[in-house]
C-alpha positions in Angstrom: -24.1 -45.6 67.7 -24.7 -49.3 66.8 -25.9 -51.5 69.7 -27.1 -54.3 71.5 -30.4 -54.4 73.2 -30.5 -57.8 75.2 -34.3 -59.1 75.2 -34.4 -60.5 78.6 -32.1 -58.0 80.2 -33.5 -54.7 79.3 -36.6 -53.5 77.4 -37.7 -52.9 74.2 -36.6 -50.8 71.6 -38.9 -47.8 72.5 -38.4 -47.9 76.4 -34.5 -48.0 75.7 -34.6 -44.9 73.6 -36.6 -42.9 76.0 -34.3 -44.1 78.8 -31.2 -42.5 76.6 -33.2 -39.7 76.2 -33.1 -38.8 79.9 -29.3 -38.8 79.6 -28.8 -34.9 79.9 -28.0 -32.8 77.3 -29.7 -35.7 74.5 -32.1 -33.9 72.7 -33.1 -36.8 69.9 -33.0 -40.3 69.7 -33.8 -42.4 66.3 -33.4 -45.3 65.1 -31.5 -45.7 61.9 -33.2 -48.5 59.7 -34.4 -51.9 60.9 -33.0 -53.0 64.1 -31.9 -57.0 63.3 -33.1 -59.3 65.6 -30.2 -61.9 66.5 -31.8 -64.4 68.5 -31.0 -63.1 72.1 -31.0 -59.3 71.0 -31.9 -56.9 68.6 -28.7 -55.0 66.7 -29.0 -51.5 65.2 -28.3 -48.4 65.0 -29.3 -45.4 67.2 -28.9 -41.8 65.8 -28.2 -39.9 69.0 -27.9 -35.6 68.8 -27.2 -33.7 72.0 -27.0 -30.0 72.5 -24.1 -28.2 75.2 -24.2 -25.0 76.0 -20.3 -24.8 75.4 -19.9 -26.7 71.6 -15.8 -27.1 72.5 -16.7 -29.2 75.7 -18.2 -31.9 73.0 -15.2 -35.0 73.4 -15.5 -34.1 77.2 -19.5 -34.1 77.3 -19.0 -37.8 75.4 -16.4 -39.0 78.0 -18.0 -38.5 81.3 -21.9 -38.4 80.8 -22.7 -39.9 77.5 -21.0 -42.7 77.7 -21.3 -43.7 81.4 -25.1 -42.7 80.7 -25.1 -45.0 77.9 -23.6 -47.8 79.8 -25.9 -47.7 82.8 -29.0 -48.5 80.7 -29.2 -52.3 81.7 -29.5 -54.5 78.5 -27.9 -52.3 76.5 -24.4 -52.6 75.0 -22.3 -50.3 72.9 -20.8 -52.3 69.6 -19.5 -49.0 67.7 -19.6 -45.3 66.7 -21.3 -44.4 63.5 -21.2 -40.8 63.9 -21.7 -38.3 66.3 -23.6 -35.1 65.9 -23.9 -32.5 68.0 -26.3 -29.4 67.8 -25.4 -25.9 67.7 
């Protein structure tokens, strides 16, 4: 997932990914390379994986409590999907 972190908004790097992390059902959260720092924010690329207990509930799982998890962490802002991986 690339995204936005806004410095005076929301926290750091680290404290953002361990606030995704308590999104249920997100077992890892890494970032992918060097997050660029663009003045106000820093813009990267998080490698999120989560686990369901039912794999074919995936696009659902994404649609009501990634996403809306995702978007409740203040500073942070959604720019685009790189992948998405789930575990089996």
């Amino acid at each position: 997932w690339k995204v936005r972190i806004t410095k005076h908004a929301g926290g750091d790097k680290a404290q953002t990914q361990n606030e995704i992390r308590s999104i249920p059902s997100v077992t890892t959260v890494a970032a992918e390379g060097k997050f660029e720092d663009a003045g106000s924010a820093f813009v990267g690329v998080f490698k999120i994986k989560f686990a369901l207990e039912r794999p074919e509930k995936k696009n659902q799982y994404i649609d009501t409590i990634l996403k809306p998890g995702l978007k409740k962490i203040k500073g942070l802002s959604i720019i685009g999907l790189k992948g998405i991986e789930q575990i089996k």
